[in-house]
C-alpha positions as CSV (number, residue, x, y, z in Angstrom):
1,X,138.9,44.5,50.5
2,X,136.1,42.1,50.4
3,X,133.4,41.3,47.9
4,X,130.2,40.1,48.9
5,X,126.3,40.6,47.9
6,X,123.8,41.2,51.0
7,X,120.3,41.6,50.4
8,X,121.0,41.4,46.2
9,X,123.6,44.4,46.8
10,X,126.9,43.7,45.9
11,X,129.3,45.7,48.5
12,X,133.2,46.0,49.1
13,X,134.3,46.2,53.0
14,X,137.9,46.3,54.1
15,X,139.0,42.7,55.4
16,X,138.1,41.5,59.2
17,X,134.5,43.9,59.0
18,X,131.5,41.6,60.9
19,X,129.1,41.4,58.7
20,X,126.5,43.3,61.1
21,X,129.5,46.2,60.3
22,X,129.4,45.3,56.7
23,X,125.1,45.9,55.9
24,X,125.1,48.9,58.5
25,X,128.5,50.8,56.1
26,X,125.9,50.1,53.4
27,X,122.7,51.5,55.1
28,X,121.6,48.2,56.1
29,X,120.4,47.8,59.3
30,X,120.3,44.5,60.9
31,X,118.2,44.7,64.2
32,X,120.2,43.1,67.7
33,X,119.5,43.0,71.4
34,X,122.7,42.0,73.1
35,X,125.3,43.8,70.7
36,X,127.9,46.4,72.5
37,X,130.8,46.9,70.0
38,X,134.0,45.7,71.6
39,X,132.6,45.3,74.7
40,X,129.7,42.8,74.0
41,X,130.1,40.4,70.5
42,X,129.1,37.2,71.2
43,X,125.6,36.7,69.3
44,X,123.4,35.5,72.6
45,X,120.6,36.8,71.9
46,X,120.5,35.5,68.3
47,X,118.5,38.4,67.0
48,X,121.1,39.6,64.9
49,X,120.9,36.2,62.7
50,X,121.3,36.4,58.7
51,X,120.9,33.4,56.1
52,X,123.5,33.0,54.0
53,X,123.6,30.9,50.8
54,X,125.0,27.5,50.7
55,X,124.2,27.0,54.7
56,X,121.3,26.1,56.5
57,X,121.9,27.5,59.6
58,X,121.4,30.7,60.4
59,X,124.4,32.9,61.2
60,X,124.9,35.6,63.6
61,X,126.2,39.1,62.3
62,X,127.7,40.4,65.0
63,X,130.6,38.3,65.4
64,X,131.4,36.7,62.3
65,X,133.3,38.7,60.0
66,X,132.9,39.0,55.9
67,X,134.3,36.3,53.4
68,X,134.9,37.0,49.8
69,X,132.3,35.7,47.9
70,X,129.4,35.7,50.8
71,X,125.6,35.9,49.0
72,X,123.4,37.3,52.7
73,X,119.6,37.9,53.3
74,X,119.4,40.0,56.4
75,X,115.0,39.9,55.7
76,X,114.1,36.6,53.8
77,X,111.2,34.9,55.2
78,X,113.6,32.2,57.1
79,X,115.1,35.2,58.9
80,X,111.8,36.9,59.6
81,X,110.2,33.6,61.4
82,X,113.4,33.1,63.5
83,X,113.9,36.8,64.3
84,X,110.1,36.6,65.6
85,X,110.2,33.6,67.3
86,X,113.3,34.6,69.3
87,X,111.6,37.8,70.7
88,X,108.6,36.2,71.3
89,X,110.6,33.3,73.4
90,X,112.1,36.3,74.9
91,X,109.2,38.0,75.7
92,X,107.6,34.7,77.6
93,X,110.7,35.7,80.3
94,X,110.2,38.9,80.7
95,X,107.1,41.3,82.3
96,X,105.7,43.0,79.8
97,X,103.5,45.5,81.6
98,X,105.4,48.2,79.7
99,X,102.8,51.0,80.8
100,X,104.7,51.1,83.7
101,X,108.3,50.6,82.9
102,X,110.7,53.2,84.0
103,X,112.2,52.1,79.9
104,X,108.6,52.5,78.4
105,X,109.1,53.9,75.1
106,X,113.1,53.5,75.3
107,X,113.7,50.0,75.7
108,X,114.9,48.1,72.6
109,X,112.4,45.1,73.3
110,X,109.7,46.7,73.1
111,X,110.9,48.7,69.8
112,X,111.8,45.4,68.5
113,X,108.7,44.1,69.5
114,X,106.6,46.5,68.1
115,X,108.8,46.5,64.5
116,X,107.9,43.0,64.2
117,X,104.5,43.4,64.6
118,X,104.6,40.7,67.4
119,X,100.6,41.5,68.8
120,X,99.8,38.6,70.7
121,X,102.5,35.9,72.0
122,X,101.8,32.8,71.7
123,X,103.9,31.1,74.7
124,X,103.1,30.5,78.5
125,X,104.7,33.4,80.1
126,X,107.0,32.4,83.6
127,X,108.9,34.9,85.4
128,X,111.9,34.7,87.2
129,X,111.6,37.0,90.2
130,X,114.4,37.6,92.4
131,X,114.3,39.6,95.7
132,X,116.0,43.1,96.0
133,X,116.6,45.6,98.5
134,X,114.4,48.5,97.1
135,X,116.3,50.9,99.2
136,X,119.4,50.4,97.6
137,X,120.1,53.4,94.7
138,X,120.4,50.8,91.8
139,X,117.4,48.6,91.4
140,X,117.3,45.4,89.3
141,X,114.3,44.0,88.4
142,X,114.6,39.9,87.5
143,X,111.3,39.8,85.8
144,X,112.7,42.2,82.7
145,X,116.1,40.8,82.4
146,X,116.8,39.2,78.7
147,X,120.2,37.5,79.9
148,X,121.9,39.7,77.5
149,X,124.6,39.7,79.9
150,X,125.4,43.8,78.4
151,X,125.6,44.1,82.5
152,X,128.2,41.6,83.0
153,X,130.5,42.8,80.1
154,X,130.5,46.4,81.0
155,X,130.9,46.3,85.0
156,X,133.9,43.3,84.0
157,X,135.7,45.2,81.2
158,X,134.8,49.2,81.6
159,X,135.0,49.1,84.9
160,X,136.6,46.2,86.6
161,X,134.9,45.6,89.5
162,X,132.5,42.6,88.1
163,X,129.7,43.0,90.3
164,X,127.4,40.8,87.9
165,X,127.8,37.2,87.0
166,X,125.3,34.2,85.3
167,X,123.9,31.9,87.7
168,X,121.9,28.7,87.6
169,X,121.8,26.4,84.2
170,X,119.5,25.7,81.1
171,X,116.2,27.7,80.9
172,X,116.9,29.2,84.6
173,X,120.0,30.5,83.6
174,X,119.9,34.2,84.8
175,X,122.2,37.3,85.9
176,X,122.5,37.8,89.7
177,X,125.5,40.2,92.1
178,X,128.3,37.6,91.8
179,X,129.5,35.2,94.8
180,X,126.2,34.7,96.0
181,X,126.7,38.0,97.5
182,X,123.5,40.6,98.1
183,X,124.0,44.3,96.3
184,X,124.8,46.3,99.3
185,X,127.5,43.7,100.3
186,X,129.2,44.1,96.7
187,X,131.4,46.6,96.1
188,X,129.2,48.5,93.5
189,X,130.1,51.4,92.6
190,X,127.1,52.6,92.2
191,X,128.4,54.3,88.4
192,X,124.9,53.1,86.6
193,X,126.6,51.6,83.6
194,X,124.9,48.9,83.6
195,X,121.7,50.6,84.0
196,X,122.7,53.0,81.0
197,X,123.6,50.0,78.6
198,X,121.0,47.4,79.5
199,X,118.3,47.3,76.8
200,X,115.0,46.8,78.8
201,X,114.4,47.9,82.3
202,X,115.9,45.0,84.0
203,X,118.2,47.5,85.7
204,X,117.2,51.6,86.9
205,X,118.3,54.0,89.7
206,X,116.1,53.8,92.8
207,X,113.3,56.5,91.8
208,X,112.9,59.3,94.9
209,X,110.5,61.7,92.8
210,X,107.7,60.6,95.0
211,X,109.6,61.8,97.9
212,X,110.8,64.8,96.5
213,X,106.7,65.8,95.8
214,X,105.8,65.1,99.6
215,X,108.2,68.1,100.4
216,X,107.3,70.2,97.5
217,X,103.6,69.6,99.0
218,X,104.9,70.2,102.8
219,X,103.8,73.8,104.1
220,X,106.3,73.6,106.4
221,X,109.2,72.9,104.3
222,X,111.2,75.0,102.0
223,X,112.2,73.0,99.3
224,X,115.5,74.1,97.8
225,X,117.2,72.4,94.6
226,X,120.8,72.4,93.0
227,X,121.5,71.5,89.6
228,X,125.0,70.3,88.1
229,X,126.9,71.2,85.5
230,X,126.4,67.9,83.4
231,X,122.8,67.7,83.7
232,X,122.2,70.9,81.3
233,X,124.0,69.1,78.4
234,X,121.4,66.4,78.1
235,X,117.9,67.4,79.8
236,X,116.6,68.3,76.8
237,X,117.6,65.0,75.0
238,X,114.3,63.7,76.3
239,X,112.5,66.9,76.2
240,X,112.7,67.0,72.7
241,X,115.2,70.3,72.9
242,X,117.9,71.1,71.0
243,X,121.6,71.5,73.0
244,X,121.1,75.3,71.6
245,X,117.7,75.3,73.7
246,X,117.9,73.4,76.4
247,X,119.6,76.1,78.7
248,X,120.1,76.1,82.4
249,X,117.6,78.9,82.3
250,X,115.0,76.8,81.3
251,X,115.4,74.5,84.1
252,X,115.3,77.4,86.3
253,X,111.9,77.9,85.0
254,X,111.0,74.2,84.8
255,X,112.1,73.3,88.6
256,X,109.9,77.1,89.6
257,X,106.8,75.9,87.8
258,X,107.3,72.2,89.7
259,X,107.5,74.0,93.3
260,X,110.9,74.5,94.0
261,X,111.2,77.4,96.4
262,X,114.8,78.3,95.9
263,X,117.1,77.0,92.7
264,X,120.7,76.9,92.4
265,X,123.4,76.3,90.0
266,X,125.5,73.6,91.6
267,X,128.1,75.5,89.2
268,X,128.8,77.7,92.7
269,X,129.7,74.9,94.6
270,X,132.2,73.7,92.0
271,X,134.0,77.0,92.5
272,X,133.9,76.6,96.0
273,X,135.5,73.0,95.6
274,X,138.1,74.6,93.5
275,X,138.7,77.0,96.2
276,X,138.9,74.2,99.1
277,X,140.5,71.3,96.7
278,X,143.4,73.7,95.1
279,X,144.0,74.8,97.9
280,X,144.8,71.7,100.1
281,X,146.4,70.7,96.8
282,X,148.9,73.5,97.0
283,X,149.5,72.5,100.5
284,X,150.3,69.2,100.3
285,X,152.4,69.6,97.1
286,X,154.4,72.6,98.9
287,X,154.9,71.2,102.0
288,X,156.4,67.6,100.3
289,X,153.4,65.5,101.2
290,X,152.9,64.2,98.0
291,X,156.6,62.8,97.3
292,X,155.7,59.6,96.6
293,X,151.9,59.4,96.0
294,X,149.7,61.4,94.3
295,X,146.6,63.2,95.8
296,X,143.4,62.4,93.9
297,X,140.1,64.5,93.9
298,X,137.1,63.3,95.9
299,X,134.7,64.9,93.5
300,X,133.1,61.5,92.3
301,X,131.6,59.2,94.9
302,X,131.5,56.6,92.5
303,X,135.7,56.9,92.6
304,X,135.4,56.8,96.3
305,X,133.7,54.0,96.7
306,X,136.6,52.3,93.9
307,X,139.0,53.6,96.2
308,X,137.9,52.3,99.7
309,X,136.8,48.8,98.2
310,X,139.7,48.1,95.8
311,X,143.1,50.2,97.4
312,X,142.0,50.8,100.6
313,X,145.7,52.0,101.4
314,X,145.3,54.7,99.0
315,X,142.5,56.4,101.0
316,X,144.7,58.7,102.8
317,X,145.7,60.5,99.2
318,X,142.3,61.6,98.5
319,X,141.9,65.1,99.0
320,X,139.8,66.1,102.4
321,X,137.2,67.9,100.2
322,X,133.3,67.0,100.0
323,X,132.0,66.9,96.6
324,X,130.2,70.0,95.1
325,X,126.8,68.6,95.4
326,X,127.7,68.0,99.5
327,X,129.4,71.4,100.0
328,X,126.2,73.3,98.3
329,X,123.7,71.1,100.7
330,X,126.1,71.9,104.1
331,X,126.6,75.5,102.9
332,X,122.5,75.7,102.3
333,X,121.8,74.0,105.7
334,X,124.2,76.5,107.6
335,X,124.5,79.9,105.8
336,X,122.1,80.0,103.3
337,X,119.6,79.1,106.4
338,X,120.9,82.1,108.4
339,X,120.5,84.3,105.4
340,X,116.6,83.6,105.2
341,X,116.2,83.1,109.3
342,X,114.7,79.6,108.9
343,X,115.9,76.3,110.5
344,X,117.5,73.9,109.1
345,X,115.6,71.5,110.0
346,X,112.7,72.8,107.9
347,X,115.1,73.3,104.2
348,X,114.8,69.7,102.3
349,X,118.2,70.0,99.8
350,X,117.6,68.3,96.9
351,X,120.0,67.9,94.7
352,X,119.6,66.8,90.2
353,X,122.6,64.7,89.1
354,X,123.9,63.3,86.1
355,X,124.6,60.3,88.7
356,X,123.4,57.4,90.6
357,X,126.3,57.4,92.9
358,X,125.2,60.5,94.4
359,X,121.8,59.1,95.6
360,X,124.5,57.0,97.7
361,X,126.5,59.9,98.7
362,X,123.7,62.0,100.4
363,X,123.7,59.6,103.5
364,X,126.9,61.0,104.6
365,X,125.8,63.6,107.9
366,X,126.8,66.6,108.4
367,X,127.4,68.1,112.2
368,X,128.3,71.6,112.5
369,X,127.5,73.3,115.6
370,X,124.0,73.2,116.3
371,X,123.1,71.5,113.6
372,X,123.0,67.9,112.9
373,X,121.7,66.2,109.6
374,X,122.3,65.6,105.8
375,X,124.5,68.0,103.9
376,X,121.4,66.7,100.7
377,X,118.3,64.9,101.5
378,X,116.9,64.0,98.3
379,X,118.7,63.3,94.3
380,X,117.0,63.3,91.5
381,X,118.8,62.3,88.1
382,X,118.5,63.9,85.1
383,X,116.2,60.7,83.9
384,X,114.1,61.7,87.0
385,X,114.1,65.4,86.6
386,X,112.7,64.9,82.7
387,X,110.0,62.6,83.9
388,X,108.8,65.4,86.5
389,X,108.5,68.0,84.2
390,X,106.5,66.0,82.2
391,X,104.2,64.3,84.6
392,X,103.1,68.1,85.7
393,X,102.5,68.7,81.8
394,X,105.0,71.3,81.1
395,X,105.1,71.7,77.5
396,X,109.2,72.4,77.0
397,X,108.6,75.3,74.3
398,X,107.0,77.2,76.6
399,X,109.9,77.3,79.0
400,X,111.6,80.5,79.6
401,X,115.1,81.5,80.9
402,X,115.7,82.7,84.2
403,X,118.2,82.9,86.3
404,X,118.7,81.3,89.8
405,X,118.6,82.8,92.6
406,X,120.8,85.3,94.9
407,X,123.4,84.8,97.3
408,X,125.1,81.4,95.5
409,X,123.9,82.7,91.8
410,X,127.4,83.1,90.4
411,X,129.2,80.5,88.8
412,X,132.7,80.5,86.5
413,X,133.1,78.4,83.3
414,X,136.1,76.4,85.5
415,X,132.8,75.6,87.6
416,X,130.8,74.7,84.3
417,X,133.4,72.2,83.1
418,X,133.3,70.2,86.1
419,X,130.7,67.8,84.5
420,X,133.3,67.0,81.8
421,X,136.7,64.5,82.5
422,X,139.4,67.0,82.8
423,X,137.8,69.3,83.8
424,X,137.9,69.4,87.6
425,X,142.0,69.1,87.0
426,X,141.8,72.4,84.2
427,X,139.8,74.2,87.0
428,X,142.3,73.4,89.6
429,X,144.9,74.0,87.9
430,X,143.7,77.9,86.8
431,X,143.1,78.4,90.2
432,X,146.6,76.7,91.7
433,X,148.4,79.2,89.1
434,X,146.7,81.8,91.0
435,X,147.7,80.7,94.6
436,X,151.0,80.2,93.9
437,X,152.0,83.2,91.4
438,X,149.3,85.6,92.3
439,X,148.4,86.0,89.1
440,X,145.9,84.2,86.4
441,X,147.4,82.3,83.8
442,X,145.7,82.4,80.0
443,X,142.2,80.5,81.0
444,X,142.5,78.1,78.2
445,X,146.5,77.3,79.2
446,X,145.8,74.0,80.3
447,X,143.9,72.6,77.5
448,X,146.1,69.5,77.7
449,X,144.1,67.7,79.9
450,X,140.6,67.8,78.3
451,X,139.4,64.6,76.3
452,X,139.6,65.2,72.7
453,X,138.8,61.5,71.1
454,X,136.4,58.9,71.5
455,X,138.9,56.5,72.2
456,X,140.8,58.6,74.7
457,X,140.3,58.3,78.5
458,X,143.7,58.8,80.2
459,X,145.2,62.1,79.7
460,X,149.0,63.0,81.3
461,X,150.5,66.0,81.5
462,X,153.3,68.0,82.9
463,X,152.3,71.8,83.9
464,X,154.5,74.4,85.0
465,X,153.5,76.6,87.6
466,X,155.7,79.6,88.6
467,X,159.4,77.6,89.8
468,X,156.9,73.8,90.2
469,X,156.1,71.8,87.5
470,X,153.4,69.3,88.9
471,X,152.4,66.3,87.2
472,X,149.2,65.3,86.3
473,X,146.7,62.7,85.4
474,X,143.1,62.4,84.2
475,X,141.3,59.1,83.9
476,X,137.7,58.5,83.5
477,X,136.5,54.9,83.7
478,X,137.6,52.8,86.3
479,X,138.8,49.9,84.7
480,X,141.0,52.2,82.7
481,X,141.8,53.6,86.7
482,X,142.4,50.9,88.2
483,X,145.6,50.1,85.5
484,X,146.8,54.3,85.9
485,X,146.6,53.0,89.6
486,X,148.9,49.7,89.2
487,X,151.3,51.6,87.3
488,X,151.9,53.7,89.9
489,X,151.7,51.2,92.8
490,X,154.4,49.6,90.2
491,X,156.6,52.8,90.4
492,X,156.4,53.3,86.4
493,X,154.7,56.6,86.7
494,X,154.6,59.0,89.1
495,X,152.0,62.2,89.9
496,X,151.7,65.2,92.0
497,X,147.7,65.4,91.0
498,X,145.4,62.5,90.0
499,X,141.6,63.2,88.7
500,X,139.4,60.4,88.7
501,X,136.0,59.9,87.2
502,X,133.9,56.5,87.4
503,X,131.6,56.9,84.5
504,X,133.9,57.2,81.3
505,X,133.9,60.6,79.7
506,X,132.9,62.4,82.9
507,X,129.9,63.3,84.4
508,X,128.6,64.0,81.1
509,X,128.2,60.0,80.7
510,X,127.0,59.1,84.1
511,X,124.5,56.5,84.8
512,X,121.7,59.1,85.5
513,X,121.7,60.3,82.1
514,X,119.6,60.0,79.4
515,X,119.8,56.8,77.8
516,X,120.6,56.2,74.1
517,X,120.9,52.7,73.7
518,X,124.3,51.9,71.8
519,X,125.1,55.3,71.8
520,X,128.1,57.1,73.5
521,X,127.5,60.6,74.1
522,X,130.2,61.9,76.6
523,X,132.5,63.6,74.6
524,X,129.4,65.2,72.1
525,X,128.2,66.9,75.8
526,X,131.3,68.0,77.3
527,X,132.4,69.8,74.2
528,X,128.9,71.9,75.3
529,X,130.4,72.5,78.6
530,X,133.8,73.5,77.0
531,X,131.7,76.5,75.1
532,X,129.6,77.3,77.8
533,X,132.9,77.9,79.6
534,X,134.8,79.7,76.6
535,X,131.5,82.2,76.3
536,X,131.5,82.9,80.4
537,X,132.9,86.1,81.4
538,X,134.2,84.6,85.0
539,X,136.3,82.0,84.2
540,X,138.6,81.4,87.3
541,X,136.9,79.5,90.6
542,X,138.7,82.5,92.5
543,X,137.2,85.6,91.0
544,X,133.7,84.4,91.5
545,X,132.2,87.4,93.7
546,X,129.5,85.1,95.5
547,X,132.5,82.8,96.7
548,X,134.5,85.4,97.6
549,X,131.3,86.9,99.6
550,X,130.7,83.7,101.3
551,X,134.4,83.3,102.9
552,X,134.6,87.1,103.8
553,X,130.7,86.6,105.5
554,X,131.3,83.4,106.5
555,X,133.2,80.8,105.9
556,X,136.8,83.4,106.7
557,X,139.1,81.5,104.0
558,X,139.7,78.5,102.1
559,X,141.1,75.4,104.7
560,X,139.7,77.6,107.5
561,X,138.8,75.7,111.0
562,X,134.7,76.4,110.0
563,X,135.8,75.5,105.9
564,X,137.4,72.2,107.8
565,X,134.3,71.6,109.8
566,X,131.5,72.3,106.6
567,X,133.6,71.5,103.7
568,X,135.6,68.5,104.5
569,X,135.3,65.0,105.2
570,X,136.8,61.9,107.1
571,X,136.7,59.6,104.0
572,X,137.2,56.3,106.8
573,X,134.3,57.4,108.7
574,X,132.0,55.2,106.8
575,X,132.3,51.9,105.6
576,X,132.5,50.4,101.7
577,X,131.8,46.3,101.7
578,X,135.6,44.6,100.6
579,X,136.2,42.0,97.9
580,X,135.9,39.1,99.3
């Protein structure tokens, strides 16, 4: 242990504690701009600075660690001045018309800002504006950027791919899409970490509310709106709800009183994935297609993109199934159209995710018969939906629950889970025990693959099923990913069945999500999902009676020439920009 004395309190931390660690174990909070633990330590934004006796400089907390003996002021009037001075200087870089910031009223500048009573800068303010393709589902706006460089560290080491790098030198030293390369030639992901851990507004997702007004407004469209799994774990964050409150039936209610015409709990289409995905699983497992390489799910367009850009050999392995959010917008456009005898050409899907990469994965087409177009035309994030409910004035308390409506109302808790890592493999997996022994197993028999710690983002296991024990793997992240993927390349490991999620912790902690800045929430949401599942009565993909409906009415049985033709996808029919 170490003794030391900050702010005239004398404290004891264990050895090798920063001393930002140190005053925040001891209810001492020291205020920081750039700070990510682990992932970000290196004191560039000098906010974090503490005086320490015996040395004039100032210090940073953040990445210098305790010594026995240390006497620290984290508020004397030498820290106060430079603390102010330093967000002022930042504040000369960076547009401050915060009344119209996307981060307005959750951006740590401005909070920092307004705790030290900064009212009137005194510097000449000059902004660094850099063109950007507004088109493009992640935005980034120059003129807010604090050079925090949060976006660099987390696309390098979370996710690998390093799609942001410092440019230019000096006072014009800023962040820009590395090798001189423009955003839609990168190989983004489009996962919207970086947009969940910046601290301003320097980075959002593209907003489409606008557009998704013009049809609510359109007398000749019927608007019709899915909703996923992970969006009803943190809605109400910014709602002011509790989790206990914030029910999918009140979002039934909300997306109603904003003009919706039909709603719908993309919760069906997970079931119908299930029904697709497990069963092309099953296939390929059965008929020795999978002897060598695994076949991953296609759930996460953020994962395709990974896979088509980084290991585009591995294409081939991930299953032929559209995502839920793509299989609810083609089933909508073909027999929820027929159901309600209007064309499909007059239903605008629109789809609210906990993702950014979805906004992405709605250009994919969709030609069945005699219809031609988008499976989804429109998503919304969960950011997106919360701001809509409140710029129509809909007080949250007086929200009521309802239930969505008929034909695709149904949904199982394997469907629910979805939105959590693990849980698209747990769902599978009930429903492959089913295909092969024609019987359900104990719903919560594969608990094995569910995230359980913080820490934890790669989950193996080995699960019997009737005479086959398959293999699996779940990995959320795609730096942790990309190493499950080398050591298989490498022939260390092998798998029958491979999940993947971009966004670490699932969907639950995708970049459309609310935004808590420092905060990781994943594993706090899914557990929600977990007990949403435990208290459903359905809890198999397979004994959902709308999905059984919609094959015996339509769709005749899972891998069926229409399923083929609505369901699935050619994954190399589009292209993703390659490392260069």
């Amino acid at each position: 242990m170490v003794n030391l004395t900050i702010d005239n309190k004398a404290i004891s931390v264990p050895a090798g504690t920063t001393i930002m660690e140190a005053a925040e174990a001891n209810g001492i909070r020291i205020p920081r701009l750039c700070y990510l633990k682990e992932i970000n330590e290196i004191g560039a934004c000098r906010v974090c600075v503490v005086e320490m006796e015996g040395k004039e400089k100032l210090i940073t907390s953040c990445n210098n660690i305790v010594e026995d003996g240390m006497v620290l002021y984290t508020n004397s009037p030498k820290v106060r001045m430079n603390r102010k001075n330093t967000v002022k200087l930042l504040l000369s870089q960076h547009d401050c018309q915060c009344a119209v910031c996307v981060r307005s009223g959750n951006c740590s500048l401005q909070q920092l800002a307004n705790d030290l009573n900064i009212i009137d800068p005194p510097f000449h303010q000059e902004l660094d504006r850099i063109p950007w393709n507004m088109n493009f589902p992640l935005i980034r706006d120059s003129a807010k950027c604090i050079k925090c460089m949060r976006c660099i560290q987390i696309c390098d080491k979370v996710q690998s791919l390093n799609i942001w790098d410092l440019e230019s030198t000096g006072s014009r030293t800023t962040v820009h899409v590395s090798k001189n390369r423009k955003i839609e030639e990168a190989d983004c992901s489009l996962c919207g970490q970086c947009i969940t851990h910046c601290p301003t507004g320097a980075l959002r997702a593209r907003d489409d509310t606008a557009k998704v007004w013009k049809a609510i407004d359109d007398p000749n469209k019927i608007t019709v709106v899915q909703v996923a799994p992970a969006v009803r774990t943190a809605w109400g964050e910014a709602l002011g709800l509790s989790r206990e409150e914030a029910t999918m039936g009140k979002i039934t209610d909300s997306l109603r009183r904003l003009g919706f015409d039909y709603v719908f709990d993309t919760t069906f289409s997970a079931d119908l994935t299930i029904m697709e995905e497990g069963s092309e699983f099953v296939k390929r497992l059965t008929s020795g297609e999978l002897k060598d390489r695994p076949m991953f799910t296609s759930c996460c367009p953020g994962w395709v993109r990974f896979i088509k850009s980084q290991y585009p050999h591995l294409v081939k392995q991930l299953s032929t199934a559209k995502s839920p959010q793509q299989m609810f917008g083609a089933v909508m456009k073909t027999y929820f159209a027929k159901s309600i005898g209007v064309d499909p050409e007059n239903i605008c899907t629109v789809s609210v995710m906990p993702c950014t990469a979805k906004k992405g994965e709605c250009n994919m087409e969709l030609f069945y018969e005699e219809y031609a177009g988008h499976d989804v035309d429109l998503v919304l994030t969960t950011r997106e939906l919360t701001r809509m409910i409140r710029s129509a004035h809909i007080d949250p308390s007086t929200l009521k629950d309802e239930v969505c409506d008929e034909l695709m109302q149904d949904g199982s808790g394997a469907g629910v889970i979805f939105g959590a890592t693990g849980g698209v493999m747990e769902a599978a997996l009930r429903s492959a025990y089913f295909l092969v022994t024609g019987k359900n197993p104990d719903a919560d028999a594969f608990k094995n693959v569910r995230r359980t710690r913080e820490d934890e983002f790669t989950m193996t296991a080995e699960i019997p099923i009737g005479d086959i024990t398959v293999r699996t793997a779940v990995v959320s992240g795609l730096a942790n990913t990309r190493r499950l993927i080398e050591r298989i390349e490498r022939e260390e490991v092998h798998f029958d069945f491979v999940e993947v999620m971009a966004c670490p912790g699932g969907c639950v902690g995708g970049g459309g999500q609310p935004i808590h800045d420092s905060e990781e929430l994943a594993l706090t949401r899914s557990k929600n999902l977990y007990f949403l599942d435990a208290s459903n009565e359905l809890r198999f993909s397979h004994e959902n009676p709308d999905i059984q409906k919609l094959y015996d009415d339509f769709m005749e049985a899972p891998l069926s020439h229409k399923a083929h033709m609505l369901l699935h996808t050619d994954h190399n029919a589009w292209e993703m920009p390659k490392r260069k």
